[in-house]
MDAnalysis code that builds the backbone (N, CA, C; Angstrom):
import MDAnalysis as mda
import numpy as np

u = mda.Universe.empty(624, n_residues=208, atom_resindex=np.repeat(np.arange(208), 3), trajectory=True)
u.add_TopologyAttr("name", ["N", "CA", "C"] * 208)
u.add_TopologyAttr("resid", np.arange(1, 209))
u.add_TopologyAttr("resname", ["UNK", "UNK", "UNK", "UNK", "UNK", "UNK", "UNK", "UNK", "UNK", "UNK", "UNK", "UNK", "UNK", "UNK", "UNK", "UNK", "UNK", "UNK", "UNK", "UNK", "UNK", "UNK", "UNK", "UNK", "UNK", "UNK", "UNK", "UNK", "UNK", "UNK", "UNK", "UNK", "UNK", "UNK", "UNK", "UNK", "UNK", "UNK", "UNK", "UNK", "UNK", "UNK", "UNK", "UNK", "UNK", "UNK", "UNK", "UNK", "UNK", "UNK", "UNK", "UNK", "UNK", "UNK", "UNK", "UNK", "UNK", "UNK", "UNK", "UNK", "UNK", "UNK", "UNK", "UNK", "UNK", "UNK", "UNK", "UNK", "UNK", "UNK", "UNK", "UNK", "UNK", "UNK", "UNK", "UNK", "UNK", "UNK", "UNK", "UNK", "UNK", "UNK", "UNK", "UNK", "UNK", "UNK", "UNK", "UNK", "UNK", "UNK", "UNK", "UNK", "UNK", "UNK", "UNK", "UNK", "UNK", "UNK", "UNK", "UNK", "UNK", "UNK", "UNK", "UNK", "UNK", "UNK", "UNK", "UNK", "UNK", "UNK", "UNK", "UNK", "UNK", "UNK", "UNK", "UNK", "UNK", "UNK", "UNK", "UNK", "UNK", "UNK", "UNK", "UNK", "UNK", "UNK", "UNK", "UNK", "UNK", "UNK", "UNK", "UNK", "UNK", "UNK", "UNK", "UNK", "UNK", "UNK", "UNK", "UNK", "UNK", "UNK", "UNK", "UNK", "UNK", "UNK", "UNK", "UNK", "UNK", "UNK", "UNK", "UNK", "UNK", "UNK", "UNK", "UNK", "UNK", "UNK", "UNK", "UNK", "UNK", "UNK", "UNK", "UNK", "UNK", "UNK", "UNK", "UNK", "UNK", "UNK", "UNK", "UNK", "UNK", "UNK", "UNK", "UNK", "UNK", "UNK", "UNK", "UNK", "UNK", "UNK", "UNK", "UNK", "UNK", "UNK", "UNK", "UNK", "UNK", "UNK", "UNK", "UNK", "UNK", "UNK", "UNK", "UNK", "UNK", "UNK", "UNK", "UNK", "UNK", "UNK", "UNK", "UNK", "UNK", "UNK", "UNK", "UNK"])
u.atoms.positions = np.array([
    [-13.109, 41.374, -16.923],
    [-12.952, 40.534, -15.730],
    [-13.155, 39.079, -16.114],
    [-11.963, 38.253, -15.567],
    [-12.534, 36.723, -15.879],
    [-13.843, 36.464, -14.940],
    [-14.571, 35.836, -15.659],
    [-15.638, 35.411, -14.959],
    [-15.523, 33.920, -13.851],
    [-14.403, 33.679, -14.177],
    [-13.891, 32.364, -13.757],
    [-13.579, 32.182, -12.103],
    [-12.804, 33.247, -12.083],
    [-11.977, 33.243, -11.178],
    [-11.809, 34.673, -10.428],
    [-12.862, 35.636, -11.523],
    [-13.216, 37.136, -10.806],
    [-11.627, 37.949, -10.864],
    [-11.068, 37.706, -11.741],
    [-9.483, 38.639, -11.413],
    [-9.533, 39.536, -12.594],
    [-9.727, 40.650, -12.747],
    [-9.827, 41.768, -13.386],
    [-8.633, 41.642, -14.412],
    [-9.006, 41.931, -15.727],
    [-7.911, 42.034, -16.735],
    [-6.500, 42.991, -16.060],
    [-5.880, 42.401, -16.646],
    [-4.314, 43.175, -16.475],
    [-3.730, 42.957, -15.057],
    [-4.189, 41.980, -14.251],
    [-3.885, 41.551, -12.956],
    [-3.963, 40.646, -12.364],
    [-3.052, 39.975, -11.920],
    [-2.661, 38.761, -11.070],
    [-3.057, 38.549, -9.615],
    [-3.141, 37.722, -8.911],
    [-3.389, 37.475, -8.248],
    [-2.902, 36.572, -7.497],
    [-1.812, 37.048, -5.657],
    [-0.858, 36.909, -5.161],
    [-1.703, 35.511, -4.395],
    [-0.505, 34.853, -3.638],
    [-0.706, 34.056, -2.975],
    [-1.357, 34.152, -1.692],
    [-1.506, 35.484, -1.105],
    [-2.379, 36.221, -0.371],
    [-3.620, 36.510, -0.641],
    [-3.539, 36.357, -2.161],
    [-5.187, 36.916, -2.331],
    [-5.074, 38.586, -2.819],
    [-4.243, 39.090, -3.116],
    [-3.977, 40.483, -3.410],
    [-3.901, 40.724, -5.043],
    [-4.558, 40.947, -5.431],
    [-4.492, 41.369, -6.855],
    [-3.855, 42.422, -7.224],
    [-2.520, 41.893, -7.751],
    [-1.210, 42.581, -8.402],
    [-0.945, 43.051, -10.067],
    [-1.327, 44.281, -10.430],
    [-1.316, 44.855, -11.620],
    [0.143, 44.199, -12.287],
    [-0.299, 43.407, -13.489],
    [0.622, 42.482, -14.198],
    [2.011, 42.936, -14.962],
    [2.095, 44.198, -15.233],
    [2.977, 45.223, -15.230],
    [3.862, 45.548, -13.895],
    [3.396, 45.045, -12.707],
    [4.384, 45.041, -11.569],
    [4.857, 43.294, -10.923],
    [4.329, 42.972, -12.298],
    [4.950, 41.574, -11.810],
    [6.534, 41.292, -12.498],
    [7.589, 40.657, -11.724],
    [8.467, 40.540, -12.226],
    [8.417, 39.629, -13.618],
    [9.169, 39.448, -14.492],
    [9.093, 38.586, -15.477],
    [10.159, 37.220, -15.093],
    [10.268, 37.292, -14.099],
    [11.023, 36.012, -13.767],
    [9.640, 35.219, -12.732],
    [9.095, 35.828, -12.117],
    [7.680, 35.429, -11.408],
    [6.855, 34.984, -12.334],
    [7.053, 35.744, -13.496],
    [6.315, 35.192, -14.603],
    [6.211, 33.996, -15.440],
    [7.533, 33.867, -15.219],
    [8.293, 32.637, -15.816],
    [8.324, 31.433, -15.099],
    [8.144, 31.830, -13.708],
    [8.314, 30.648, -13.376],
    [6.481, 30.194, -12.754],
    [5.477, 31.094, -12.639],
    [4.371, 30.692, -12.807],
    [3.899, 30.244, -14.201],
    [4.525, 30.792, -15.205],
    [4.014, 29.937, -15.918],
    [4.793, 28.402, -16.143],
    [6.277, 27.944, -15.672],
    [6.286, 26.643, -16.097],
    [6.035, 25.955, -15.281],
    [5.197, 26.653, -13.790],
    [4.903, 25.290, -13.116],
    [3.627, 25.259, -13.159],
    [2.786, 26.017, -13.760],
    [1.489, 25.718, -14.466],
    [1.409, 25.166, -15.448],
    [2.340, 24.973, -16.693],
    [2.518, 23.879, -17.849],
    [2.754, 22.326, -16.943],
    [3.698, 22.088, -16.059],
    [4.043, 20.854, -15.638],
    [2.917, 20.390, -14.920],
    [2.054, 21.268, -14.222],
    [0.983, 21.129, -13.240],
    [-0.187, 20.401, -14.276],
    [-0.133, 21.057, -15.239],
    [-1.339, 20.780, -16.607],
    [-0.949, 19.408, -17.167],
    [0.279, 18.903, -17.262],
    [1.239, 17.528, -18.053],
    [0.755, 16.854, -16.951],
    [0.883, 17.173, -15.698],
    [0.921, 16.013, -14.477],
    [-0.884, 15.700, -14.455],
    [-1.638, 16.514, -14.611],
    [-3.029, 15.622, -14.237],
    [-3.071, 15.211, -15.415],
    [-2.668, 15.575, -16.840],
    [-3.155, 14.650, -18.190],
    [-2.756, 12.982, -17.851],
    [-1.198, 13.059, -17.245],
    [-0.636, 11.584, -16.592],
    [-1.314, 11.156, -16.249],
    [-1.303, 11.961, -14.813],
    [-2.667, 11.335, -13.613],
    [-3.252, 10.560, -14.168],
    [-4.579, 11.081, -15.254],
    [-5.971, 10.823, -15.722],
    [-5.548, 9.643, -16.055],
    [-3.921, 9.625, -17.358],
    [-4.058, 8.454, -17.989],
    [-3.546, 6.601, -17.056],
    [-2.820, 7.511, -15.805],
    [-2.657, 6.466, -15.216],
    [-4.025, 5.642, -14.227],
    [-4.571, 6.437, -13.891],
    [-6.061, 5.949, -13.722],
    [-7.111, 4.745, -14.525],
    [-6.763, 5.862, -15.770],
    [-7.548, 5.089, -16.994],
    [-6.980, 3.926, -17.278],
    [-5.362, 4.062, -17.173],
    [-4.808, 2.063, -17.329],
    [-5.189, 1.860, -15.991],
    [-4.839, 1.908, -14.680],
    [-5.462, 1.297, -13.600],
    [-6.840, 0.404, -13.740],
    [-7.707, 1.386, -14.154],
    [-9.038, 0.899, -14.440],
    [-9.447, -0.475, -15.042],
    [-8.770, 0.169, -16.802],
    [-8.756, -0.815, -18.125],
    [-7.958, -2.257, -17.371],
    [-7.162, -1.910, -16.921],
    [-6.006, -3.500, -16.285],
    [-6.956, -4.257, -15.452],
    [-7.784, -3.098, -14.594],
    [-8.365, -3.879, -13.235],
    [-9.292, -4.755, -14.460],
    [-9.943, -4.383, -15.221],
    [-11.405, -4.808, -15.610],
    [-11.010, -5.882, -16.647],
    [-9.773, -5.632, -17.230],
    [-9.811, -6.803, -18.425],
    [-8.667, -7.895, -17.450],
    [-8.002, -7.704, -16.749],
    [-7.483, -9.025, -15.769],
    [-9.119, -10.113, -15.259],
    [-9.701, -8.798, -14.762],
    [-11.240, -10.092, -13.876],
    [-11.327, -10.331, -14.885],
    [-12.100, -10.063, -16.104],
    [-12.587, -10.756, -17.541],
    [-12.071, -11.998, -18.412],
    [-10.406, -11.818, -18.157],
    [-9.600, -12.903, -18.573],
    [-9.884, -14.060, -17.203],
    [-9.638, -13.441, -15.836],
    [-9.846, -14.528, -15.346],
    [-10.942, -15.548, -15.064],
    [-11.913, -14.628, -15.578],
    [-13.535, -15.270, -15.527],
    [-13.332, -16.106, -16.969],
    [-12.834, -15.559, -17.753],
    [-12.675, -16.345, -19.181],
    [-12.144, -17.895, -19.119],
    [-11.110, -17.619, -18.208],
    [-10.081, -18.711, -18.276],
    [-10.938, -19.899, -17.373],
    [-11.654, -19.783, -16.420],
    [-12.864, -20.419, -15.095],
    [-13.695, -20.997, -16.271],
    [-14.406, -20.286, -17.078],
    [-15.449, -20.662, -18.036],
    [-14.536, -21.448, -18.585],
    [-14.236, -21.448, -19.461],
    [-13.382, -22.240, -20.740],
    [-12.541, -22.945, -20.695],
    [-11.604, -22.602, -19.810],
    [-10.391, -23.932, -19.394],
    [-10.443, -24.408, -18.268],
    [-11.765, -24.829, -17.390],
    [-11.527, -24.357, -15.913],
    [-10.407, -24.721, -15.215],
    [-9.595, -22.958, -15.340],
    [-8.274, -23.665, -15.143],
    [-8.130, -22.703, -13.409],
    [-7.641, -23.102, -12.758],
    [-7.735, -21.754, -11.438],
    [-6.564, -20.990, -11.171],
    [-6.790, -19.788, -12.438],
    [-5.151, -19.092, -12.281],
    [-5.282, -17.782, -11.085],
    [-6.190, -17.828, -10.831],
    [-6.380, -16.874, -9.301],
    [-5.408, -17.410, -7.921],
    [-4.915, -16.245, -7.147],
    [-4.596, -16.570, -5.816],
    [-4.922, -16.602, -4.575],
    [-4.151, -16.492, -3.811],
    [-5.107, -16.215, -2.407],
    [-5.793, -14.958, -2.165],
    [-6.650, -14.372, -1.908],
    [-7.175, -13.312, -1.861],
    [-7.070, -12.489, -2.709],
    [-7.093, -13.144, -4.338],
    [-7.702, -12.016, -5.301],
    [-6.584, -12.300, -6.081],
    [-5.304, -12.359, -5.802],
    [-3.999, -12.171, -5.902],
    [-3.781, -13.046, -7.364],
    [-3.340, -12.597, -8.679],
    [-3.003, -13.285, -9.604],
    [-1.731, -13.029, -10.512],
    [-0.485, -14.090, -10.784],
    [-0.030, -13.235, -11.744],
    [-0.383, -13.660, -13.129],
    [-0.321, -13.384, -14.375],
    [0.034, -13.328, -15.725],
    [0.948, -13.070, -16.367],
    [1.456, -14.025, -16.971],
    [2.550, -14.675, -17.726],
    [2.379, -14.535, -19.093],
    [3.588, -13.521, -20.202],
    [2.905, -13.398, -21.896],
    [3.653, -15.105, -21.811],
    [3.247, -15.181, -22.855],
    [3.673, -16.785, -23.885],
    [5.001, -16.818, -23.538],
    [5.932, -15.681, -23.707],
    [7.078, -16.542, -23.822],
    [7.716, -16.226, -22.776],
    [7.248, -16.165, -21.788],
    [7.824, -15.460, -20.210],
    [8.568, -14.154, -20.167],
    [8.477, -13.348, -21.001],
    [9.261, -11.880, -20.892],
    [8.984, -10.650, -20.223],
    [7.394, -10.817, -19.783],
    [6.135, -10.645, -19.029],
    [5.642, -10.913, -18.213],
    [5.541, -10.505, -16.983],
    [4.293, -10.914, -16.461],
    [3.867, -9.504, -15.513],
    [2.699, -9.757, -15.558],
    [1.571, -8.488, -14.788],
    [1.056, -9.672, -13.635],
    [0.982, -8.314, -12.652],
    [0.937, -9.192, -10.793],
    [-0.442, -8.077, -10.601],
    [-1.406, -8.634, -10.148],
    [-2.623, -8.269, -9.355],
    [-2.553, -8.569, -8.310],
    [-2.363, -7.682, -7.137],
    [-2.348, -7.821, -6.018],
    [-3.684, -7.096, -4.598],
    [-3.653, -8.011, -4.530],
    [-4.498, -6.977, -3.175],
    [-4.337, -7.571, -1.938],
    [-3.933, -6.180, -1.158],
    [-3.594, -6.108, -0.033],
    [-3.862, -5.384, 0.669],
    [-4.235, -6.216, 2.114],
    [-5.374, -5.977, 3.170],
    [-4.688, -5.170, 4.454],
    [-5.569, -4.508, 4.788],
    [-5.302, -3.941, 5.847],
    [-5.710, -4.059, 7.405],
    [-4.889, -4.657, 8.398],
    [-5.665, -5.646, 9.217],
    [-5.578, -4.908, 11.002],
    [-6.079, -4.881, 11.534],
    [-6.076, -4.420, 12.994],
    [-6.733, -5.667, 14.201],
    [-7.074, -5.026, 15.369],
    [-7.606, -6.209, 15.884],
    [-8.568, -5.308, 17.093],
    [-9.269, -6.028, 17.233],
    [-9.967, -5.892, 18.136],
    [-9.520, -5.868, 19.930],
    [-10.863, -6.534, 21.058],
    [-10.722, -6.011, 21.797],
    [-10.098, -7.498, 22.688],
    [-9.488, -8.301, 21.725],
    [-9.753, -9.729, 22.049],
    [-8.299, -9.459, 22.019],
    [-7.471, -8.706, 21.545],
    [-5.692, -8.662, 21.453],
    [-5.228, -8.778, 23.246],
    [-6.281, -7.835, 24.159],
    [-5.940, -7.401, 25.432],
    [-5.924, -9.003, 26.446],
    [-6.719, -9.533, 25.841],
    [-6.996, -11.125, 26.369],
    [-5.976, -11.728, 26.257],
    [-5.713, -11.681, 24.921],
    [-4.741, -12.746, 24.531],
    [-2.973, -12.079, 25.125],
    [-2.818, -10.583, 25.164],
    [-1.625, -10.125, 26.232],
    [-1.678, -10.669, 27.497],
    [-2.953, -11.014, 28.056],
    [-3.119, -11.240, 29.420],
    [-2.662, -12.744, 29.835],
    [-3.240, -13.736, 28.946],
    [-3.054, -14.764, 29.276],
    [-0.937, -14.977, 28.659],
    [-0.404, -14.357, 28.136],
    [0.824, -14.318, 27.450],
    [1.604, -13.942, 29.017],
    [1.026, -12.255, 29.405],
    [1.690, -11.949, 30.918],
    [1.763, -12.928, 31.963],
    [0.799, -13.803, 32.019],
    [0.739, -15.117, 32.910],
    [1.870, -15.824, 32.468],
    [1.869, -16.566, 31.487],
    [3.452, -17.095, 30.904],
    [3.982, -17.033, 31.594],
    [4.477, -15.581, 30.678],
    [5.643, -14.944, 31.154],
    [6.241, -14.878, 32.351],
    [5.326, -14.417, 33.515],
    [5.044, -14.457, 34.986],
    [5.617, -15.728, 35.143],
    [4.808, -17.436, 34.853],
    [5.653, -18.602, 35.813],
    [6.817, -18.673, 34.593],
    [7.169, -18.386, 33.496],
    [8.377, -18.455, 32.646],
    [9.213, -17.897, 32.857],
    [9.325, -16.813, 34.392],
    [10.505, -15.978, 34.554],
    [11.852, -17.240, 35.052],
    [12.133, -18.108, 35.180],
    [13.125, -18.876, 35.622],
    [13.925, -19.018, 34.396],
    [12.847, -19.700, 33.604],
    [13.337, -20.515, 32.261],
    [13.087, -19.862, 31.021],
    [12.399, -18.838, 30.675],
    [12.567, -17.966, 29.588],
    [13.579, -17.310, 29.459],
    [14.002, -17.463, 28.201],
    [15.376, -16.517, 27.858],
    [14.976, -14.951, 27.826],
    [15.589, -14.198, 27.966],
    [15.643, -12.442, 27.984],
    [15.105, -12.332, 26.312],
    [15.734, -13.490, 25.263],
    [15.551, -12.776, 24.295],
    [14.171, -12.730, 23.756],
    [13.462, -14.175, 24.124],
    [11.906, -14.174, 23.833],
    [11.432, -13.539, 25.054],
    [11.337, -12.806, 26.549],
    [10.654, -11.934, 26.714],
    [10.594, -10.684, 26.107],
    [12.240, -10.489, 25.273],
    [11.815, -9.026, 24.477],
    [11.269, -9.244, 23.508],
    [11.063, -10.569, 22.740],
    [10.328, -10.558, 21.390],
    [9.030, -10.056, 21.980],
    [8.574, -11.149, 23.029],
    [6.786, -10.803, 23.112],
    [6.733, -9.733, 23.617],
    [7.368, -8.956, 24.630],
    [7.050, -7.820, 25.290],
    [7.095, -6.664, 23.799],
    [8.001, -6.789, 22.570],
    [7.819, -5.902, 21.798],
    [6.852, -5.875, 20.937],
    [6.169, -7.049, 20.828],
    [5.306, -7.288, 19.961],
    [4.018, -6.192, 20.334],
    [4.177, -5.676, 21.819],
    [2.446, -5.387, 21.937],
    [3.299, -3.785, 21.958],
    [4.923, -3.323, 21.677],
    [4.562, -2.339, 21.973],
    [4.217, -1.023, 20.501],
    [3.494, 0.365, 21.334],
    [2.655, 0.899, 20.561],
    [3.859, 2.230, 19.925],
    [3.676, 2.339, 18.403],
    [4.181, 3.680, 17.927],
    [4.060, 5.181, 18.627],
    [4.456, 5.869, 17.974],
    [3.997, 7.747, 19.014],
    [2.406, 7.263, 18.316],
    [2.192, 7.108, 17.188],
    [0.276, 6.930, 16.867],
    [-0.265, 5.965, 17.773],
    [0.054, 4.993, 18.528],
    [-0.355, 4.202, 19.046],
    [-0.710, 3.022, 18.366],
    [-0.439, 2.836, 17.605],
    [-0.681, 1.757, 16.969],
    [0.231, 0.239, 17.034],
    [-0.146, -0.824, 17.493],
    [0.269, -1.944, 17.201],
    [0.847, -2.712, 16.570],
    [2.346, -3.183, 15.914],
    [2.530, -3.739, 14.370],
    [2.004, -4.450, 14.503],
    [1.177, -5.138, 13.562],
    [0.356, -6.368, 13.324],
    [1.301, -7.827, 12.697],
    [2.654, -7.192, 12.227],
    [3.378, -8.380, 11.560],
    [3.797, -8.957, 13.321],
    [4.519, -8.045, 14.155],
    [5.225, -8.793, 14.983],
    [4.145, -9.272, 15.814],
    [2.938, -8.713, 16.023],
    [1.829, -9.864, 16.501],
    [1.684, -10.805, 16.532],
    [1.393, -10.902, 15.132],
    [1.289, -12.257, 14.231],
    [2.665, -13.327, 14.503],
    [3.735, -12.301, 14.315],
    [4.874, -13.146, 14.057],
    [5.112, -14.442, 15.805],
    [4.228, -13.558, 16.675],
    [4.267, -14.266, 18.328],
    [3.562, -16.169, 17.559],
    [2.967, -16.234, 16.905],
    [1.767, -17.222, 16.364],
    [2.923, -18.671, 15.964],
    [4.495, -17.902, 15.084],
    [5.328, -18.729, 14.833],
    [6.377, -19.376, 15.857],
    [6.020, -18.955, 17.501],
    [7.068, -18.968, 17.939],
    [6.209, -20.995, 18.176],
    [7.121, -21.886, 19.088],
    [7.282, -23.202, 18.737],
    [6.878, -23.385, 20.186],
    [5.999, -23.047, 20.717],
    [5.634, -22.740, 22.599],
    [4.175, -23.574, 22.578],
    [4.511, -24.676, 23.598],
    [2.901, -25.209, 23.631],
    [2.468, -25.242, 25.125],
    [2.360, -24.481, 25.637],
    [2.016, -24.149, 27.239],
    [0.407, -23.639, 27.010],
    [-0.567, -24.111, 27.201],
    [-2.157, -23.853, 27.028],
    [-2.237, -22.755, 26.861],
    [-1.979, -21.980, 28.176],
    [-2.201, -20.664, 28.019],
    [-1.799, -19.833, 26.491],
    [-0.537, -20.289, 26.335],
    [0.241, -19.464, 25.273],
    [-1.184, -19.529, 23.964],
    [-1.177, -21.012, 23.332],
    [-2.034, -21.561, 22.872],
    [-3.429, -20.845, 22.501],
    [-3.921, -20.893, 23.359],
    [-4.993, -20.205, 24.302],
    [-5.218, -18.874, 23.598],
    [-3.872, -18.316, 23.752],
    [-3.770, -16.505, 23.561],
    [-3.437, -16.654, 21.871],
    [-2.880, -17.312, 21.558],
    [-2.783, -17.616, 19.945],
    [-4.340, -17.731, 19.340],
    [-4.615, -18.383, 19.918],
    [-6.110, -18.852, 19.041],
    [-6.753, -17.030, 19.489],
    [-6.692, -16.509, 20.471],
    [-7.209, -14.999, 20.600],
    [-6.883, -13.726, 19.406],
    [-5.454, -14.332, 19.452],
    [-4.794, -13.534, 18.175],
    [-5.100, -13.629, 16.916],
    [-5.228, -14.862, 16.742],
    [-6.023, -15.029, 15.224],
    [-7.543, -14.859, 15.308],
    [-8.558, -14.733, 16.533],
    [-9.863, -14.176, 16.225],
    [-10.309, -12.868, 16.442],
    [-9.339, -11.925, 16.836],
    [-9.085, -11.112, 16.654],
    [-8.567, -9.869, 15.471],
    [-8.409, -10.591, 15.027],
    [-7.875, -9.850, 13.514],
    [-9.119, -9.590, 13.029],
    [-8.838, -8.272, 12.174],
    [-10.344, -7.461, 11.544],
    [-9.476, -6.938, 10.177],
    [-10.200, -6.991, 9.187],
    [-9.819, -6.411, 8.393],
    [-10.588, -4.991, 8.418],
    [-9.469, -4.060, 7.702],
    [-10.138, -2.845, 7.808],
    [-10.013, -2.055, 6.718],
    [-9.390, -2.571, 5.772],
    [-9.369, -2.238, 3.961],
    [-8.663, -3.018, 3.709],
    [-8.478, -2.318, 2.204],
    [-7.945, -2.856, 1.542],
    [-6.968, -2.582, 0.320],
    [-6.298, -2.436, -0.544],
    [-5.806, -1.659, -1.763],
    [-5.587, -2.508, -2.753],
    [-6.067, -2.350, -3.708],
    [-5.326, -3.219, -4.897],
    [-4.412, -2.598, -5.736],
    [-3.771, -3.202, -6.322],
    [-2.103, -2.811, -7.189],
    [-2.356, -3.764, -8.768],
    [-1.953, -3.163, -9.489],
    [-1.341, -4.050, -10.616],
    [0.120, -3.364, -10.803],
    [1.045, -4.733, -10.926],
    [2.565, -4.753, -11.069],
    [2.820, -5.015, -12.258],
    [3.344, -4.048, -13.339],
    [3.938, -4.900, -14.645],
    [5.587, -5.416, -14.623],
    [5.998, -6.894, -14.894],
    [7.827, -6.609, -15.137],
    [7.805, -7.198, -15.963],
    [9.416, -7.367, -16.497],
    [10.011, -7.389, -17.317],
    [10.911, -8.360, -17.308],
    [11.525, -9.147, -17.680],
    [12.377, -10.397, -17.378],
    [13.592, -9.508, -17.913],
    [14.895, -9.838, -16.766],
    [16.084, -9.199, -16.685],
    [16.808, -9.917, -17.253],
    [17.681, -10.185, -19.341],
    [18.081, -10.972, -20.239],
    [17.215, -12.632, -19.932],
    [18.426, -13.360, -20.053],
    [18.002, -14.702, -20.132],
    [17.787, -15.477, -18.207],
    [17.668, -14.373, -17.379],
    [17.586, -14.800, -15.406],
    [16.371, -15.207, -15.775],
    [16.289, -15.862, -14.594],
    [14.565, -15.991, -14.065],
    [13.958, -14.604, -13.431],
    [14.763, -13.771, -13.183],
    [14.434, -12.599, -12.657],
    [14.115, -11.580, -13.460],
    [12.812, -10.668, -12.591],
    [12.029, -9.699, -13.365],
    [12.254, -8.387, -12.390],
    [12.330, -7.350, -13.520],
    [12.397, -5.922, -13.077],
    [11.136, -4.955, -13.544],
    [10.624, -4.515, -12.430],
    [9.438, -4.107, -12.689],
    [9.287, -2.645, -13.272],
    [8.040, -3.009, -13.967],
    [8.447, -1.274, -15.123],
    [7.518, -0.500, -14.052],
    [8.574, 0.959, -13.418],
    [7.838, 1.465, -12.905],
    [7.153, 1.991, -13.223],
    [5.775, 2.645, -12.790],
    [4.310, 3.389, -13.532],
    [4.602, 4.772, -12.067],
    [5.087, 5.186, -11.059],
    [5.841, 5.814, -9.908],
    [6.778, 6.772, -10.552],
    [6.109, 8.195, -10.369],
    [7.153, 8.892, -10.843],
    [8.501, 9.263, -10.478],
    [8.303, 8.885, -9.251],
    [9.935, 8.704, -8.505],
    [10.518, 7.804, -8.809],
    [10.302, 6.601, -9.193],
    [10.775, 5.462, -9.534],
    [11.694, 5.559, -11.217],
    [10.973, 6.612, -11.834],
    [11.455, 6.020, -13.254],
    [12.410, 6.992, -13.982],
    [13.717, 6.547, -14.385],
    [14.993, 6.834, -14.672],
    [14.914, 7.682, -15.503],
    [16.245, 8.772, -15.064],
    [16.415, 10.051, -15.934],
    [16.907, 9.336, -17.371],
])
């Protein structure tokens, strides 16, 4: 008996849970449990190793950039963490990114309210097409959820009526962050363009 896994020599064990004498297993069942247990075994060795560069990238990017602060104080960091790196002769560059994940609070309902007022004395002179911008901005997915770009995007419109104003400044104190993810991007410069094609590390991404 494996001690492992408790399945008695000479028998398999079904997807039910039924332990099937290995002599009544087909040899095509056989075949094909075993090559998707070889690919299953290849895919976490990947996994691990894509982790392990994840890691190594995250830790020696901060190190270079703490290097570069000390010694050249030069400020190759971006907005919120965000850096790229450039090899010497531009054929390269690796992108550190992090990106936030943002919601809002209870201050969004305020700032709809004073917007519905607008709207309300703006029914003469508002166009149909900016009541559907703002009216879409607040509306919610089947999850219920809010887009936060077209929220935001209400912030660019060119409207200086207090109220509006008013509900803008609500919108921006409202925002919460609520994670976060970081990425490292490697590309590749496409011949002699300014343009880069990124080497995918995505197993869907990368060419037969």
């Amino acid at each position: 008996m494996n001690p492992q896994n408790n399945i008695p020599a000479g028998y398999w064990k079904d997807a039910k849970g039924s332990l099937i004498p290995v002599d009544k297993v087909k040899p095509v069942d056989q075949a094909r449990d075993s090559l998707v247990k070889e690919l299953v075994a290849k895919s976490e060795a990947l996994s691990a190793q894509l982790a392990a560069f994840k890691q190594t990238a995250f830790a020696d990017i901060a190190a270079f950039v703490q290097l570069s602060a000390e010694q050249y104080d030069a400020n190759i960091g971006g907005k919120k963490g965000n850096v790229t790196l450039y090899s010497f002769d531009g054929q390269y560059k690796i992108v550190r990114a992090i990106n936030e994940t943002i919601s809002f609070d209870e201050r969004l309902q305020a700032a709809k309210a004073l917007i519905d007022e607008c709207l309300k004395d703006w029914t003469t002179n508002a166009s149909s097409e900016l009541k559907a911008i703002v009216n879409g901005a607040f509306d919610a997915d089947k999850q219920g959820n809010i887009s936060t770009t077209r929220v935001l995007g209400l912030r660019r419109l060119d409207i200086t009526d207090a109220r509006w104003l008013k509900a803008m400044t609500a919108i921006g104190e409202a925002i919460q962050v609520v994670g976060s993810k970081a990425y490292v991007r490697v590309y590749k410069r496409i011949g002699d363009t300014d343009q880069y094609q990124q080497i995918p590390l995505d197993l869907a991404a990368v060419s037969l």
